[in-house]
Each structure stands twice: as C-alpha cells, then as structure tokens.
mmJSON file of the N, C-alpha and C atoms, coordinates in Angstrom:
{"data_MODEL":{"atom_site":{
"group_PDB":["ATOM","ATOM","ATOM","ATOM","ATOM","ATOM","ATOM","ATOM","ATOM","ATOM","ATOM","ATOM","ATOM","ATOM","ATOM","ATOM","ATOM","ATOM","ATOM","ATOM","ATOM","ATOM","ATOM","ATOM","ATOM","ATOM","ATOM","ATOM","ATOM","ATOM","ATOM","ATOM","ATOM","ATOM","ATOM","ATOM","ATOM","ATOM","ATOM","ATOM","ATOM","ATOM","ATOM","ATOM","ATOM","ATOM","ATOM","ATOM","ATOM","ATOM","ATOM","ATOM","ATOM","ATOM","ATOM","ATOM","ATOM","ATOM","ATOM","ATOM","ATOM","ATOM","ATOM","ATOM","ATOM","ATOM","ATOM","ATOM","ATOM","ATOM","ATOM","ATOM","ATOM","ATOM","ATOM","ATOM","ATOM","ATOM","ATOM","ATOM","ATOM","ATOM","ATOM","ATOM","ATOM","ATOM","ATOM","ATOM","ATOM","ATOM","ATOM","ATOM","ATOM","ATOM","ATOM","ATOM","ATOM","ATOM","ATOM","ATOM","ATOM","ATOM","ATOM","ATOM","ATOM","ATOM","ATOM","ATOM","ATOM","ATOM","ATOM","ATOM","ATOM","ATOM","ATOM","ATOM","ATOM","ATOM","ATOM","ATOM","ATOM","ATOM","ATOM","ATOM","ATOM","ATOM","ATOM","ATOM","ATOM","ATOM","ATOM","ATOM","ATOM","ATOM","ATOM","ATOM","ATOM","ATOM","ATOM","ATOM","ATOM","ATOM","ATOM","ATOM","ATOM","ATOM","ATOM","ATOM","ATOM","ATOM","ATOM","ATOM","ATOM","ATOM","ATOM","ATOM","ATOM","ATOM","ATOM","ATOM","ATOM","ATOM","ATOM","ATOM","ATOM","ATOM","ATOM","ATOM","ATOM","ATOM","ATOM","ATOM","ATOM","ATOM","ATOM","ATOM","ATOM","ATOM","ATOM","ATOM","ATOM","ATOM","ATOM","ATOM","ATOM","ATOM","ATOM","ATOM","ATOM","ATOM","ATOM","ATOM","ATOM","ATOM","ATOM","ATOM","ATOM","ATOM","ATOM","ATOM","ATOM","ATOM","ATOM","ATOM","ATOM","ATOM","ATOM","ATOM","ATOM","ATOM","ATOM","ATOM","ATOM","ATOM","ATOM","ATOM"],
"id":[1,2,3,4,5,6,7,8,9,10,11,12,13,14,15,16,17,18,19,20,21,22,23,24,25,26,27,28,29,30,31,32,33,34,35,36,37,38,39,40,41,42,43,44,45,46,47,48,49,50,51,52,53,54,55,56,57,58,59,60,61,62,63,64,65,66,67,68,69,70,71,72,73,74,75,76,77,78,79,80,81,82,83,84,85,86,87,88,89,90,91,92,93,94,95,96,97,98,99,100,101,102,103,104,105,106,107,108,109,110,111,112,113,114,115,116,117,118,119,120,121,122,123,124,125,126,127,128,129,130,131,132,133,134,135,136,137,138,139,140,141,142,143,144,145,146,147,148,149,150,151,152,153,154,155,156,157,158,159,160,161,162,163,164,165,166,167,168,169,170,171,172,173,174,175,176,177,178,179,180,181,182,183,184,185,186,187,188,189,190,191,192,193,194,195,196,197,198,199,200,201,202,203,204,205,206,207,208,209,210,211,212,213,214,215,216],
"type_symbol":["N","C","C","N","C","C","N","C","C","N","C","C","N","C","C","N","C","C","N","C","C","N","C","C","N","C","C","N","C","C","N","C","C","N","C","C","N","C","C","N","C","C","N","C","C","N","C","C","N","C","C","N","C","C","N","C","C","N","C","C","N","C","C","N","C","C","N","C","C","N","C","C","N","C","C","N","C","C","N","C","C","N","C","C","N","C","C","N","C","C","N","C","C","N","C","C","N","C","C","N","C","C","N","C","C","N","C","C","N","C","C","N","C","C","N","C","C","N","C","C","N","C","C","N","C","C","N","C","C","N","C","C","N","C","C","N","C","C","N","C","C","N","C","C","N","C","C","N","C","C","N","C","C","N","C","C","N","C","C","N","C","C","N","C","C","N","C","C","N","C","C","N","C","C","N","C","C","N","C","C","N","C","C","N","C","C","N","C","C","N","C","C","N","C","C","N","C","C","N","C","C","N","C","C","N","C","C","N","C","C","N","C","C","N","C","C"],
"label_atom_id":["N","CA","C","N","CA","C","N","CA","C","N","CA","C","N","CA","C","N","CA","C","N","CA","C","N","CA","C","N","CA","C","N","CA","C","N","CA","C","N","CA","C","N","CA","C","N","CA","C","N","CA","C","N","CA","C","N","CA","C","N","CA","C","N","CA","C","N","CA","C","N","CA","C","N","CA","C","N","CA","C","N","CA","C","N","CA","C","N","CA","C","N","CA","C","N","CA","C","N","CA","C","N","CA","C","N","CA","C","N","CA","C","N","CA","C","N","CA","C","N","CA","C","N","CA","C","N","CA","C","N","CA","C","N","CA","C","N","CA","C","N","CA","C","N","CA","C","N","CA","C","N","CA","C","N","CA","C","N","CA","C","N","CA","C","N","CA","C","N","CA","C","N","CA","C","N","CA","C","N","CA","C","N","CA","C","N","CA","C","N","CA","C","N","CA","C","N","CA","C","N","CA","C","N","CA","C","N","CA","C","N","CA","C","N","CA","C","N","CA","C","N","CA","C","N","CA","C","N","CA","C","N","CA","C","N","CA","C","N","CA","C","N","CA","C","N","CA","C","N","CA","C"],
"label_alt_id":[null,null,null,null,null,null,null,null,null,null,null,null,null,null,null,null,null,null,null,null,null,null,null,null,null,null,null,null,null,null,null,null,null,null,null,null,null,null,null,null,null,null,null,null,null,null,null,null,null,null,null,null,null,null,null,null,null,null,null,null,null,null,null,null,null,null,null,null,null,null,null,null,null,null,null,null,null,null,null,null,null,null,null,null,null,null,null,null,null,null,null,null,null,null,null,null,null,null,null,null,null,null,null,null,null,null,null,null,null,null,null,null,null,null,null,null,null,null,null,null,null,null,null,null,null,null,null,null,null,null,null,null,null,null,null,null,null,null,null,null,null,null,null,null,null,null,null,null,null,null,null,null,null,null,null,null,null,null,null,null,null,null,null,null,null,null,null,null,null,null,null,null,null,null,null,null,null,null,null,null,null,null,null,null,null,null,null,null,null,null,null,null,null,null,null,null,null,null,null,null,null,null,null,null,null,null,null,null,null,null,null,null,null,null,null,null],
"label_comp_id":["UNK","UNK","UNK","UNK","UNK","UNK","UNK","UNK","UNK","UNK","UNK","UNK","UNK","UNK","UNK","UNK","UNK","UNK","UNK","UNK","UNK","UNK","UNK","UNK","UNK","UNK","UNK","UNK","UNK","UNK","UNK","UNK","UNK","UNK","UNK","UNK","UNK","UNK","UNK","UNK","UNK","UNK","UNK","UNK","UNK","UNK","UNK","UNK","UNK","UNK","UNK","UNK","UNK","UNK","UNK","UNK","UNK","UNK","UNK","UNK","UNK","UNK","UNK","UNK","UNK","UNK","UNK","UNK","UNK","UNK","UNK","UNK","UNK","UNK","UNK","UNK","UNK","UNK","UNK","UNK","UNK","UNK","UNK","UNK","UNK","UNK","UNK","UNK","UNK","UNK","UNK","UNK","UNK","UNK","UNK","UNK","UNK","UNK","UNK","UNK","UNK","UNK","UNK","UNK","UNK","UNK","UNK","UNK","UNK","UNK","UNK","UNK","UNK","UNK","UNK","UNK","UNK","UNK","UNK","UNK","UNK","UNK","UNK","UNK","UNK","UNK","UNK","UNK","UNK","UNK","UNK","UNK","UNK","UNK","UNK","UNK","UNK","UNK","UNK","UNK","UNK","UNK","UNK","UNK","UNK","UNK","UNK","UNK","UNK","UNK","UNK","UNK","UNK","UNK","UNK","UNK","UNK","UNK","UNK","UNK","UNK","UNK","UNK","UNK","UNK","UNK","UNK","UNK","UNK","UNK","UNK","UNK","UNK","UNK","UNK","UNK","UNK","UNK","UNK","UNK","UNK","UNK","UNK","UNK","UNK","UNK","UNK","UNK","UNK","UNK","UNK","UNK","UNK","UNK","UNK","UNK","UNK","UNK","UNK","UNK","UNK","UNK","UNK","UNK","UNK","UNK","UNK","UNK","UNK","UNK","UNK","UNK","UNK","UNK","UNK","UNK"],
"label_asym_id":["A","A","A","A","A","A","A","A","A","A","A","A","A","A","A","A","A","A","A","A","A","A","A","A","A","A","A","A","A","A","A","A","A","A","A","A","A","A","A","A","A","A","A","A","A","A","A","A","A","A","A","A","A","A","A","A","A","A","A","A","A","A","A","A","A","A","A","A","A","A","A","A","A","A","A","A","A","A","A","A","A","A","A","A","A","A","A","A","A","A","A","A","A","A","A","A","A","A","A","A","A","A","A","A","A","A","A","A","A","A","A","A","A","A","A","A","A","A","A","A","A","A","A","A","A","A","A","A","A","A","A","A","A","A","A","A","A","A","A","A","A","A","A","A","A","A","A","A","A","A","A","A","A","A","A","A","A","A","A","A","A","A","A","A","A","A","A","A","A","A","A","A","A","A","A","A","A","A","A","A","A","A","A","A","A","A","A","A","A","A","A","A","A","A","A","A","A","A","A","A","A","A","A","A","A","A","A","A","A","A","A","A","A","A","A","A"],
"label_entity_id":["1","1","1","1","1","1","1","1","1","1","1","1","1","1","1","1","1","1","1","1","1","1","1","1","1","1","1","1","1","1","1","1","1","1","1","1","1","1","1","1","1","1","1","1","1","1","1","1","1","1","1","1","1","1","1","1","1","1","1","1","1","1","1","1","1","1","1","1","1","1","1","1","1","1","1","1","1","1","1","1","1","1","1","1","1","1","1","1","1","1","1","1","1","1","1","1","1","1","1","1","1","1","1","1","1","1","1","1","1","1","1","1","1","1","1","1","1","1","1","1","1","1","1","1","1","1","1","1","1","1","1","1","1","1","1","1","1","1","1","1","1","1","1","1","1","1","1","1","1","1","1","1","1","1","1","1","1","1","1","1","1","1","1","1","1","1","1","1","1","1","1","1","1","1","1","1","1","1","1","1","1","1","1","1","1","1","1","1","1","1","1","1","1","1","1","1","1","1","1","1","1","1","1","1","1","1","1","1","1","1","1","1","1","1","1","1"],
"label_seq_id":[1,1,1,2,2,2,3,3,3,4,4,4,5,5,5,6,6,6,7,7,7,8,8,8,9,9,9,10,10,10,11,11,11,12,12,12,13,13,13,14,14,14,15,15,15,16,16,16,17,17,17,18,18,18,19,19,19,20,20,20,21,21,21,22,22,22,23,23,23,24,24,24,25,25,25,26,26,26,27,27,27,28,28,28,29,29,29,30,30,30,31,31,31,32,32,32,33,33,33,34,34,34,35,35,35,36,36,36,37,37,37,38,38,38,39,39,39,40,40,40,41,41,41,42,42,42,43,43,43,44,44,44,45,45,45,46,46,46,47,47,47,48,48,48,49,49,49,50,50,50,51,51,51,52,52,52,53,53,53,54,54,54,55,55,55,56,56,56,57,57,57,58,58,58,59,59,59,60,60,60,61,61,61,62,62,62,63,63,63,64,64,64,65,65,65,66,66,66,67,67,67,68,68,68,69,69,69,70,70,70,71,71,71,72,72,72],
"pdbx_PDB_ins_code":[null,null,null,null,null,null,null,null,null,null,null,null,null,null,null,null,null,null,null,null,null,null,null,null,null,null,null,null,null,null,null,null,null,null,null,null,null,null,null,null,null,null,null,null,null,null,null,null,null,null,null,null,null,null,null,null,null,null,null,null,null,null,null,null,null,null,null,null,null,null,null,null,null,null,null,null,null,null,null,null,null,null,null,null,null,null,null,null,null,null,null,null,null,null,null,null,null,null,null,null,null,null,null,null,null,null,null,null,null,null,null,null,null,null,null,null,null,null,null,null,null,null,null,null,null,null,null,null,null,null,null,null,null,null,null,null,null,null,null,null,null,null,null,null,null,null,null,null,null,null,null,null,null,null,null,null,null,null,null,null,null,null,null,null,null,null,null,null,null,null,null,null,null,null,null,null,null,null,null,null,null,null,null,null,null,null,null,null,null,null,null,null,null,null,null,null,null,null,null,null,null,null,null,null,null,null,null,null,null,null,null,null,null,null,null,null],
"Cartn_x":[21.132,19.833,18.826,17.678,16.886,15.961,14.85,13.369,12.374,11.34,10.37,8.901,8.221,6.937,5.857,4.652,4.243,2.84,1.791,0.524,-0.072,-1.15,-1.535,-3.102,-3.314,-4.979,-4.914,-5.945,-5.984,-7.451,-7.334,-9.518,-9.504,-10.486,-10.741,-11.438,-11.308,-11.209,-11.456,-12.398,-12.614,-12.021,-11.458,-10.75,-8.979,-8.761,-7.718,-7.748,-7.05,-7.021,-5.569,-6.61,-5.28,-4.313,-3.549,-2.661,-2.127,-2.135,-1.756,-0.94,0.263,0.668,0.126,-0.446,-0.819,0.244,1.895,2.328,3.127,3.115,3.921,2.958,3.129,2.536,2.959,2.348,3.054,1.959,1.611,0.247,0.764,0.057,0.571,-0.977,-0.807,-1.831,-1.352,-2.63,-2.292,-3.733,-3.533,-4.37,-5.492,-4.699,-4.922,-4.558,-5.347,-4.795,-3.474,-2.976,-1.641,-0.658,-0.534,0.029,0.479,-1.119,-0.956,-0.03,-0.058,0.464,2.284,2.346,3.76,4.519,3.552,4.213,3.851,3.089,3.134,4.782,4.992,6.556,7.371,7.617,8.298,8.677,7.513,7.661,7.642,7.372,7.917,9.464,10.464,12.106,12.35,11.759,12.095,12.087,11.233,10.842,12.016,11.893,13.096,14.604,14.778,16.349,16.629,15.414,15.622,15.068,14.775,14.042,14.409,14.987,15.851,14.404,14.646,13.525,12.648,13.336,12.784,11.538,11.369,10.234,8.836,8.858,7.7,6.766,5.331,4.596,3.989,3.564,3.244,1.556,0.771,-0.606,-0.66,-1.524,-1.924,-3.625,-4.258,-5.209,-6.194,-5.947,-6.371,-7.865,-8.973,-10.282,-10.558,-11.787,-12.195,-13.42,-13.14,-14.122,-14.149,-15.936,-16.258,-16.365,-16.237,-15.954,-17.212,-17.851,-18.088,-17.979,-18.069,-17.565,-18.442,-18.831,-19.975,-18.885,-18.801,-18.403,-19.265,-18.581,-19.262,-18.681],
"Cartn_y":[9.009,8.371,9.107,8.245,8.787,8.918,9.33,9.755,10.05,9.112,9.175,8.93,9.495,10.067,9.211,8.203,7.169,7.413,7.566,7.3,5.626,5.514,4.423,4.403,3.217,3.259,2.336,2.117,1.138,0.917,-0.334,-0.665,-2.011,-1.993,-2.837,-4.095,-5.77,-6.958,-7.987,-8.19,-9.066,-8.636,-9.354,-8.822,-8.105,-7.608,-7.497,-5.881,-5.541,-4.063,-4.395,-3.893,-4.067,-2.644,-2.843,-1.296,-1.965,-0.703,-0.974,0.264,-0.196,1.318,1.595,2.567,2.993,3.028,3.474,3.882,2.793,1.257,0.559,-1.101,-1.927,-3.287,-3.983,-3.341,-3.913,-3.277,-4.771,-4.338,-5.59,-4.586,-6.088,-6.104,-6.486,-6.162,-5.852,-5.823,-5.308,-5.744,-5.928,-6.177,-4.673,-3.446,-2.16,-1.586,-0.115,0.741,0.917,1.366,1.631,0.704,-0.423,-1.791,-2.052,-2.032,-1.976,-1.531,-0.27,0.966,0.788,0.173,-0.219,-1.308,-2.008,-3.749,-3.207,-2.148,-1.776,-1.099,-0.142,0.468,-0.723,-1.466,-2.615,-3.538,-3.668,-4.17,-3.697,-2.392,-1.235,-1.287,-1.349,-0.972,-2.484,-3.633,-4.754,-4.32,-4.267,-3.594,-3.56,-2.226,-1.052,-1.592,-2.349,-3.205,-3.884,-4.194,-5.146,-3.619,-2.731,-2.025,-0.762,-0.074,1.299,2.23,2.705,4.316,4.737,5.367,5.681,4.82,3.863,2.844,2.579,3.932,4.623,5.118,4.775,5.342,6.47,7.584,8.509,8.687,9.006,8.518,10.215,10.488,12.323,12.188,12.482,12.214,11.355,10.443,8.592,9.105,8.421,8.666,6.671,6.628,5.455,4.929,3.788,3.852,2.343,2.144,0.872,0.394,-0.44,-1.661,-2.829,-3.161,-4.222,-5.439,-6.409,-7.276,-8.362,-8.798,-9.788,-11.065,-12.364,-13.313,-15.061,-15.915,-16.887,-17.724],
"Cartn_z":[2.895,3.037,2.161,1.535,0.57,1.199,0.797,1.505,0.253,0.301,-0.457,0.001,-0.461,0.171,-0.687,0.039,-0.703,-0.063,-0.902,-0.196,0.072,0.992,0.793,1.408,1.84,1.893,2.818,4.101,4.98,5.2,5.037,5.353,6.26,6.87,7.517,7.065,7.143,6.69,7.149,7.901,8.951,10.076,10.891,11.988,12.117,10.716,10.225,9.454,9.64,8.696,7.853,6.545,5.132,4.955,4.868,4.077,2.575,2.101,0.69,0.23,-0.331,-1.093,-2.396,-2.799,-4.062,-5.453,-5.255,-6.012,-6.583,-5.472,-5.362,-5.484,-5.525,-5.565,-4.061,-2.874,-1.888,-1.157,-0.135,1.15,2.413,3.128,4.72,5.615,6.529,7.517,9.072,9.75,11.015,12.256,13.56,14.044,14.181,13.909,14.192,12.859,12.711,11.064,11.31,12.805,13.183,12.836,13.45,12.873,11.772,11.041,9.169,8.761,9.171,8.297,9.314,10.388,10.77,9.8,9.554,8.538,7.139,6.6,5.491,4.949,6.118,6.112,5.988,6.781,6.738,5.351,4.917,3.536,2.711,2.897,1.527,1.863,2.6,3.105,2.12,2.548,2.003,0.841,0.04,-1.376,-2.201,-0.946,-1.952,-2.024,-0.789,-0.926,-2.392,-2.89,-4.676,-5.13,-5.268,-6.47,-6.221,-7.005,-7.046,-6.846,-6.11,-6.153,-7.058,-8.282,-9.367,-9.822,-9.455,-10.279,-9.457,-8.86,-8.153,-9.388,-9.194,-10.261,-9.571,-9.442,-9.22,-9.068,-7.861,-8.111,-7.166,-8.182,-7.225,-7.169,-5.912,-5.974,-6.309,-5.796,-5.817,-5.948,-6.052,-6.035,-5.517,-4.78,-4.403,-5.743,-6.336,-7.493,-7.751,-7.923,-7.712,-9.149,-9.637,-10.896,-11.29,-11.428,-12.131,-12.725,-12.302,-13.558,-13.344,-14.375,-14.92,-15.51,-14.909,-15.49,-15.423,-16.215,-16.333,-15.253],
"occupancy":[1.0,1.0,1.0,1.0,1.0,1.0,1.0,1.0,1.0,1.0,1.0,1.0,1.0,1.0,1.0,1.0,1.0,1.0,1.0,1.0,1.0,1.0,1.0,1.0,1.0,1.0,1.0,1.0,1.0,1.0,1.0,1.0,1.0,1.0,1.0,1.0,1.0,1.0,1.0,1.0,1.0,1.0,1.0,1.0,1.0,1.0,1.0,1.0,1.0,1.0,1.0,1.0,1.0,1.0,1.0,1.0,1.0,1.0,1.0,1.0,1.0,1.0,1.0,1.0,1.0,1.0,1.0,1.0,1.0,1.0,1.0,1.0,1.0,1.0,1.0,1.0,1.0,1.0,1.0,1.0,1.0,1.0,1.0,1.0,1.0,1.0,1.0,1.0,1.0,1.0,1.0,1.0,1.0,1.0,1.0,1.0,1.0,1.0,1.0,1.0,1.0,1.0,1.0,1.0,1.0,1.0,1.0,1.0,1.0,1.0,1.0,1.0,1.0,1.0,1.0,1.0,1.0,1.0,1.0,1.0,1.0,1.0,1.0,1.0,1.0,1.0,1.0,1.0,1.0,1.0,1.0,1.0,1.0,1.0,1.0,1.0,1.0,1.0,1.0,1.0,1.0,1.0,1.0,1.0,1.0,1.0,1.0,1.0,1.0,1.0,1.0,1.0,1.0,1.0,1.0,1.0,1.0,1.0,1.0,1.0,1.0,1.0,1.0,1.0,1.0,1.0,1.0,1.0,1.0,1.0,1.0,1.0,1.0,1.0,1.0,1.0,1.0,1.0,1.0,1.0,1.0,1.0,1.0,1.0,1.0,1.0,1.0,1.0,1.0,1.0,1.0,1.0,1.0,1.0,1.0,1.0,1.0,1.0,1.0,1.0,1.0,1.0,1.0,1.0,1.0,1.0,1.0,1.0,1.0,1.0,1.0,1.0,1.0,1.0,1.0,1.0],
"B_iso_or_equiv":[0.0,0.0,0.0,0.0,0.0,0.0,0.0,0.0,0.0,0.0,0.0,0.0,0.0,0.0,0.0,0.0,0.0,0.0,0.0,0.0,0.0,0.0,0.0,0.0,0.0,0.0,0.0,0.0,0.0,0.0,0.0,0.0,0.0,0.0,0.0,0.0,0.0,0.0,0.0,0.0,0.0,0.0,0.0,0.0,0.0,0.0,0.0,0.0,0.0,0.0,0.0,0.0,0.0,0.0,0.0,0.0,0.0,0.0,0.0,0.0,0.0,0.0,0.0,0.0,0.0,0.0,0.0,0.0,0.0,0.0,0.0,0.0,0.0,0.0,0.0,0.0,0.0,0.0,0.0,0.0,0.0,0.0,0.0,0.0,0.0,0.0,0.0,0.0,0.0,0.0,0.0,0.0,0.0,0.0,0.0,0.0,0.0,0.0,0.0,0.0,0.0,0.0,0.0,0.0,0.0,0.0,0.0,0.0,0.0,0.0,0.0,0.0,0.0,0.0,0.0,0.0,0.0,0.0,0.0,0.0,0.0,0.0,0.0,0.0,0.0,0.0,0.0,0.0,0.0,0.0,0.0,0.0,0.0,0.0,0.0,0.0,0.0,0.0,0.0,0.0,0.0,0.0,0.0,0.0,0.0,0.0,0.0,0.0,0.0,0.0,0.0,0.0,0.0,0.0,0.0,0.0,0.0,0.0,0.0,0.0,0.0,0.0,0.0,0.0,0.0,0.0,0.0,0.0,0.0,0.0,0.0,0.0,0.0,0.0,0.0,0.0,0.0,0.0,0.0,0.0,0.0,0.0,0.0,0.0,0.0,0.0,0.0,0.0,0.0,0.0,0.0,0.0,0.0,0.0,0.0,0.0,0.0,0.0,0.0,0.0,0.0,0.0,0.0,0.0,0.0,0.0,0.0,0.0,0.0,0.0,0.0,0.0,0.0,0.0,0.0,0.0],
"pdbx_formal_charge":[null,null,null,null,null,null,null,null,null,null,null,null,null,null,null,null,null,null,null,null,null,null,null,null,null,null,null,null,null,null,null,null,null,null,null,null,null,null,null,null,null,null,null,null,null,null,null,null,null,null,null,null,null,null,null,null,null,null,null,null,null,null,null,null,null,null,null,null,null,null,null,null,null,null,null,null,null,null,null,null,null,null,null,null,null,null,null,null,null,null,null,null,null,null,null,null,null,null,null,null,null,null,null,null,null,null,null,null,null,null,null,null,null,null,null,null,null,null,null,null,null,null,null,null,null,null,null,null,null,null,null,null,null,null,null,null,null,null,null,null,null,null,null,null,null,null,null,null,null,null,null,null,null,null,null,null,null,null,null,null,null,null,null,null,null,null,null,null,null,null,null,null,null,null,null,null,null,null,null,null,null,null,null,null,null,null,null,null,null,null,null,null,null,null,null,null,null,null,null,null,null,null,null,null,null,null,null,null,null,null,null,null,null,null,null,null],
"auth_seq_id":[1,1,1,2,2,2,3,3,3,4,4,4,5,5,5,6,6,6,7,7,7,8,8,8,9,9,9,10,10,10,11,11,11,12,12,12,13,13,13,14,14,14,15,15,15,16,16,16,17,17,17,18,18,18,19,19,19,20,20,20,21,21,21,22,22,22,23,23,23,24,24,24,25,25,25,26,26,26,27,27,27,28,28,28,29,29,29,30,30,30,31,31,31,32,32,32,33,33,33,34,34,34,35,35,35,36,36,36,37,37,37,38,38,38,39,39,39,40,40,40,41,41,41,42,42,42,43,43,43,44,44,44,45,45,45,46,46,46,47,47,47,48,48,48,49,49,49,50,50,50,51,51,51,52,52,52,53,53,53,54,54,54,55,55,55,56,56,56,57,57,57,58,58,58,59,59,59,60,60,60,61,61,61,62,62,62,63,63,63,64,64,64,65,65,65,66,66,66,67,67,67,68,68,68,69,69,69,70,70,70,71,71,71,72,72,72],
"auth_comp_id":["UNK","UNK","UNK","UNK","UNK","UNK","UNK","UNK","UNK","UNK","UNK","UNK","UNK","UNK","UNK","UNK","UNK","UNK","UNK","UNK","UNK","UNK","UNK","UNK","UNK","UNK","UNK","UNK","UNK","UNK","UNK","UNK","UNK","UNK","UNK","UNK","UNK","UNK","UNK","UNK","UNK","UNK","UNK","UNK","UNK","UNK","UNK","UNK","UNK","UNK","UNK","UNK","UNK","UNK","UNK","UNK","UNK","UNK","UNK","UNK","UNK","UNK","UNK","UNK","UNK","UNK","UNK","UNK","UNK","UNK","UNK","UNK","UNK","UNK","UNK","UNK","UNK","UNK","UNK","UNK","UNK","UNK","UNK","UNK","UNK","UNK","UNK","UNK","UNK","UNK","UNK","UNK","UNK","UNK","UNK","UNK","UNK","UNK","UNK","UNK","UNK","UNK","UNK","UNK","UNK","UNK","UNK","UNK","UNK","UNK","UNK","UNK","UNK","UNK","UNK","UNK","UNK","UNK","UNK","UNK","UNK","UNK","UNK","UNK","UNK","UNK","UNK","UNK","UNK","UNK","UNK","UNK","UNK","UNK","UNK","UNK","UNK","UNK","UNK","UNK","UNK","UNK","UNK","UNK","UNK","UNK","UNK","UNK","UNK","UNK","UNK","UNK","UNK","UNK","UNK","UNK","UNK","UNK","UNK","UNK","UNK","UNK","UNK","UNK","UNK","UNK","UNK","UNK","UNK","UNK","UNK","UNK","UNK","UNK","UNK","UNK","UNK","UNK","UNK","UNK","UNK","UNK","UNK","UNK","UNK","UNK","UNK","UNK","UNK","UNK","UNK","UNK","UNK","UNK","UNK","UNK","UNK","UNK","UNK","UNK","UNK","UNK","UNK","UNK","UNK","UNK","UNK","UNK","UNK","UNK","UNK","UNK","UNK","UNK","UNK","UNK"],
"auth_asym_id":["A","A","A","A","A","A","A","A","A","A","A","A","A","A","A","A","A","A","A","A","A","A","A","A","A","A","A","A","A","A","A","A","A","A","A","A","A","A","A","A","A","A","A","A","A","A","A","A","A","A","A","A","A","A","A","A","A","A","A","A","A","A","A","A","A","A","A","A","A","A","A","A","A","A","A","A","A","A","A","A","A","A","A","A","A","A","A","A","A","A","A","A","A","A","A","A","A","A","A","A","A","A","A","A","A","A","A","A","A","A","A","A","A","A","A","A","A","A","A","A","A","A","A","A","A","A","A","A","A","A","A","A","A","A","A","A","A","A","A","A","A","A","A","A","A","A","A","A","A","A","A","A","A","A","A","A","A","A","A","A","A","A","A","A","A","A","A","A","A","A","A","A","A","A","A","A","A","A","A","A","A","A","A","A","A","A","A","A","A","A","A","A","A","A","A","A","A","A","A","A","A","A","A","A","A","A","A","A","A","A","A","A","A","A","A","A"],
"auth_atom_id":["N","CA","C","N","CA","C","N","CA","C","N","CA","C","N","CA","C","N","CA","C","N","CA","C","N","CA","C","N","CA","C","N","CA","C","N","CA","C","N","CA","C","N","CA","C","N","CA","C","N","CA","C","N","CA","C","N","CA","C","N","CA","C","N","CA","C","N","CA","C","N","CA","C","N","CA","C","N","CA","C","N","CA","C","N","CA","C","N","CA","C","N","CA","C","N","CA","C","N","CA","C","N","CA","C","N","CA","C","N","CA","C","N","CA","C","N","CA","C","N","CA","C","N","CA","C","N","CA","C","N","CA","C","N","CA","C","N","CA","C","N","CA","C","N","CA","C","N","CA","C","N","CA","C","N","CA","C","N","CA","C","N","CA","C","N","CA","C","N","CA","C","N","CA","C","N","CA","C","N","CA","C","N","CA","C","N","CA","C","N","CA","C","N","CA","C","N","CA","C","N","CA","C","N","CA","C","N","CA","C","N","CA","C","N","CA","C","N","CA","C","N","CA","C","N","CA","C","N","CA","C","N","CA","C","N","CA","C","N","CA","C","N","CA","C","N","CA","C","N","CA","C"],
"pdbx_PDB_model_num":[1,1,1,1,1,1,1,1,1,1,1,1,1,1,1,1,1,1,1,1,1,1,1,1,1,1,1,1,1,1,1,1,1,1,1,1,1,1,1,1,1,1,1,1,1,1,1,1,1,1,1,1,1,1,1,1,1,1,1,1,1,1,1,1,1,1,1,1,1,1,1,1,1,1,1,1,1,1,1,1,1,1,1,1,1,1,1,1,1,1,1,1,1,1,1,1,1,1,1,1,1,1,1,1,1,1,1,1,1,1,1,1,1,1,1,1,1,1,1,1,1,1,1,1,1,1,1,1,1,1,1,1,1,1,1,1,1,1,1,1,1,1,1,1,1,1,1,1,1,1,1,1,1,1,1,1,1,1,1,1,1,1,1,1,1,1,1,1,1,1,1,1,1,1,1,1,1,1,1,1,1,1,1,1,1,1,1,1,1,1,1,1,1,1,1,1,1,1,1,1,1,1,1,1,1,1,1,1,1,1,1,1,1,1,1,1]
}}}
C-alpha cells in the first residue's frame, strides 16, 4: 500500500463547505468541513484508481491570493 500526503483547502459556500485538493484537480463537498474533507478523500482514492501517483504536482506553501479580471 502507498501513502501520499496531499494538502487541500475547505471554505464555506452557501450552505455547503467546498474541499479542494491543491496538488490534484479534484474537490467535493460536504454539509460540514469534516464531511468535505471525508468525500474529498473519497474522490481523491477514485482519482488515483485511473492516475498513477507520480502525477502529483507538488504545492509547498500555498498562499491565498486574490485576481482580477476585467471582461466584456
């Protein structure tokens, strides 16, 4: 069995809290952060059943940072 260590981020969304993994393209929700972060695991295992390990991008020290964007 492998073991890999994944950060992520959970915010709250209306009446819903989001999880998201950082290193990975994969988020769920939850009625609770706890929850989230239960169906976040969940669909990271799904994930990984199609996608070999290695194709983890590596994120050290995430920073929260707001964007911009001006469109027509």
């Amino acid at each position: 069995m492998h073991k890999i260590d994944l950060k992520s981020v959970v915010w709250k969304e209306g009446k819903y809290y989001i999880s998201q993994c950082l290193e990975v393209d994969v988020s769920s929700y939850g009625k609770t952060k706890k929850e989230a972060l239960v169906m976040l695991q969940d669909a990271l295992l799904l994930y990984f059943e199609d996608v070999p390990l290695p194709k983890k991008t590596e994120v050290t020290r995430p920073a929260i940072a707001s964007v911009t964007l001006q469109y027509a």
